[in-house]
C-alpha positions in Angstrom: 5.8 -13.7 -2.3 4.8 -15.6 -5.6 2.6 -14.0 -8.1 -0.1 -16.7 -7.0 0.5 -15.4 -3.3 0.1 -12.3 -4.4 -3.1 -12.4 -6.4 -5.1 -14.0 -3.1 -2.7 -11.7 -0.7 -4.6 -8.7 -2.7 -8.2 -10.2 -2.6 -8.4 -9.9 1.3 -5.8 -6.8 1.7 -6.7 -4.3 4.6 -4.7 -1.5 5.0 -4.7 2.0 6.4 -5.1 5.5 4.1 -3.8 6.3 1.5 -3.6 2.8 0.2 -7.2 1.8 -1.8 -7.4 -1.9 -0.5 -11.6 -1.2 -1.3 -10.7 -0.8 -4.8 -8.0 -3.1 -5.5 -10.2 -6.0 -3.8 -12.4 -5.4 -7.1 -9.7 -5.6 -9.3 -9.6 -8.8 -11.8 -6.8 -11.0 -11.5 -5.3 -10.2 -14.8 -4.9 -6.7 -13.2 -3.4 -8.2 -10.2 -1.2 -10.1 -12.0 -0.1 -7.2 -13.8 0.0 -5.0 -11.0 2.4 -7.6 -9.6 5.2 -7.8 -12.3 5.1 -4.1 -12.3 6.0 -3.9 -8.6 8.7 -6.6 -9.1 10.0 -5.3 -12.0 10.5 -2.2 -9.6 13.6 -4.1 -8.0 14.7 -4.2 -4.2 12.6 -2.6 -1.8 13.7 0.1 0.0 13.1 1.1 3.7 10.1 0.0 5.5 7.4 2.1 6.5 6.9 3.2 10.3 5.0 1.6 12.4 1.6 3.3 13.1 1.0 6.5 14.9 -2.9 7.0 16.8 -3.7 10.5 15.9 -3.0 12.0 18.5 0.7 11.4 18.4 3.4 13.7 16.2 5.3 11.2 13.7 9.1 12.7 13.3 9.6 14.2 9.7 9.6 13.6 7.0 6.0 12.6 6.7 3.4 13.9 4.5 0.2 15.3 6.1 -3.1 13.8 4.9 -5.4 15.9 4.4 -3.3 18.8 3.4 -3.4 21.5 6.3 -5.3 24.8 5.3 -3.5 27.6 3.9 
């Protein structure tokens, strides 16, 4: 994805918790832009993510439980 792509790719984003897509639609596209070379600056992506899980179902570890459970 270009850094153009990117910048409109943010301004509609809609993603699950924990990822803020309500904030960083409010972002200015200087911060985009900047948020971008950060993330490529990263290097090569790593393994994706797994597909959803409704709540009701047990995702296999490791997985990091959101909300923390009580103590």
């Amino acid at each position: 994805m270009t850094e153009n792509q990117w910048v409109k790719f943010a301004k509609v984003l809609k993603t699950r918790p924990p990822m803020p897509w309500f904030n960083l639609d409010q972002w200015a596209e200087p911060d985009l832009r900047a948020l971008y070379q950060y993330i490529k600056q990263l290097g090569p992506v790593g393994e994706a993510a797994r597909p959803y899980l409704p709540p009701d179902k047990e995702p296999k570890p490791p997985f990091v439980l959101w909300p923390a459970a009580p103590k």
